[in-house]
N, C-alpha and C positions, 0 to 999 in steps of 0.2 A: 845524485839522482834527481829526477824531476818532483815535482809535484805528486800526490797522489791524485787518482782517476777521479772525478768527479765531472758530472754532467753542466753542472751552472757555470764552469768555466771553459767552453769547448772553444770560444774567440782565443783564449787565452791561448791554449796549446797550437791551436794551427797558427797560429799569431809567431808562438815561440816556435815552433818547427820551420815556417818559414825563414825569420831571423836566424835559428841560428845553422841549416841549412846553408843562407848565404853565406854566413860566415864561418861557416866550416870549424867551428866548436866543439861539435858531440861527437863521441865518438861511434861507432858503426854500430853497438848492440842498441844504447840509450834511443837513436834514427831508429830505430827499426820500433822499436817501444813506443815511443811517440809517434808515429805512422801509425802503427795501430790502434792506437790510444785515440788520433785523431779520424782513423779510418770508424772506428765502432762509435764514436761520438757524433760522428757523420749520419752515418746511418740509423740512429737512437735519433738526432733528429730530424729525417725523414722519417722515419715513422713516427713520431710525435706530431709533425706536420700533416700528415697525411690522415692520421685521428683527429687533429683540431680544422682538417677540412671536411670529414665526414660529419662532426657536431656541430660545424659552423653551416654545412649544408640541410644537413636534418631540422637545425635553430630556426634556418631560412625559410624550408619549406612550412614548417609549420605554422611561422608568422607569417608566412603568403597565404596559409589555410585559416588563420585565425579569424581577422573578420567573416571569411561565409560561414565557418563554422559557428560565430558567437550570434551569428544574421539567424542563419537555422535554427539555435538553439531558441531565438528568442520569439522565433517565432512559431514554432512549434509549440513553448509555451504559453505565447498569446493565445492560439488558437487552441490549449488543452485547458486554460484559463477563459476561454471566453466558452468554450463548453459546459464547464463545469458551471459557472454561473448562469449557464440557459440552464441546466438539469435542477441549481436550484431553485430557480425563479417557476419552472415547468412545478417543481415540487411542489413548492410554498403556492402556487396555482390549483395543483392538485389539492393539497389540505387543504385550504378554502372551499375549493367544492366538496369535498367531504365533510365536511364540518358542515355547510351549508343544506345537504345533503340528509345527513343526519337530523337534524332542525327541524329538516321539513317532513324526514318521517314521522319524527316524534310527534309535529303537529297533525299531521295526518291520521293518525294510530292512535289518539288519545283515548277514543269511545274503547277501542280495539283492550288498550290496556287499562282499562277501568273495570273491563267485562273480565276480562283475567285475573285482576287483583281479586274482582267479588267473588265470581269462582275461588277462588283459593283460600279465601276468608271462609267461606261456604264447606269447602272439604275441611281445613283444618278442626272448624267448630265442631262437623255433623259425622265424619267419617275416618279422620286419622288414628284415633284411639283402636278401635276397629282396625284399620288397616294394619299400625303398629304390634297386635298381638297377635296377628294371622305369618305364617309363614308359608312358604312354597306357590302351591297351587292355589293355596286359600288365598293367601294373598295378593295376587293377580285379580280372582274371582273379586275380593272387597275390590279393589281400584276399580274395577268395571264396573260394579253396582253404583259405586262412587259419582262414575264419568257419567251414568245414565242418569243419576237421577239429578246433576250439576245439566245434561241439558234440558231438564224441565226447569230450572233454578233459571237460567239466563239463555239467551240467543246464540247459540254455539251447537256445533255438531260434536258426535260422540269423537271423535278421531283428535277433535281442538281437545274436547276438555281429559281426555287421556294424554297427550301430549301436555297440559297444565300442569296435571297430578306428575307426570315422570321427570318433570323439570322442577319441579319442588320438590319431589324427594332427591333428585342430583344435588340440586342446590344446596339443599340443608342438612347432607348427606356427613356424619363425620369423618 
């Protein structure tokens, strides 16, 4: 008998069918075995061929795609890179005027928060004990007693120095 089937020798068999064809060796079952053998090796590989030109076309187009796509990519990331560093330099633009900003109210404000520290110095000494022992309604009533007589105390209207008193009891609130 021949060989057994295997694919990595298909030269071989139509090789040996040819040969021994000519020479009229094999006998009629063995010819027919080996036609087949050579017919389905045939065709095993045309379909192998026909899949390594499917992946040698798909390989191709996609290396025909590769530079626009690595063009695009890169540029797309340039420009999502050169975004970003305007957004932070716009930032870091913005903090500075904030900060700058800040500076200049605080210089601005200085009398503004001098007047509020005294005020507060002013309730805690003369009216927190008082307010602290009052509950509900009484307690409202002292903070207004408190506010009114804080604007005889310094330059500030009733509405400032109630607003003083309700931001130091937030403030120092447990």
């Amino acid at each position: 008998m021949t060989e057994k089937f295997n694919k990595n020798n298909i030269g071989l068999h139509c090789a040996e069918t040819k040969a021994l064809l000519k020479k009229r060796k094999l006998p009629y079952a063995e010819l027919l075995e080996l036609t087949a053998q050579s017919m389905l090796l045939a065709k095993i590989r045309d379909e192998e061929n026909k899949n390594l030109n499917n992946i040698i076309e798909k390989y191709s187009s996609l290396t025909n795609k590769l530079p626009a796509m690595l063009e695009e990519f890169s540029k797309n990331s340039l420009e999502n890179m050169g975004v970003h560093c305007i957004n932070a330099v716009k930032e870091g633009i913005e903090f500075q005027k904030y900060n700058q900003a800040i500076k200049a109210a605080t210089k601005r404000h200085v009398e503004t928060h001098a007047i509020e520290k005294a005020a507060i110095e002013y309730y805690v000494s003369d009216h927190l004990c008082i307010v602290e022992s009052l509950t509900g309604r009484h307690k409202t009533k002292a903070k207004n007693k408190a506010a009114e007589e804080m604007t005889k105390q310094q330059p500030i209207e009733f509405r400032t120095a109630r607003r003083y008193i309700d931001k130091y009891h937030k403030n120092t609130a447990c």
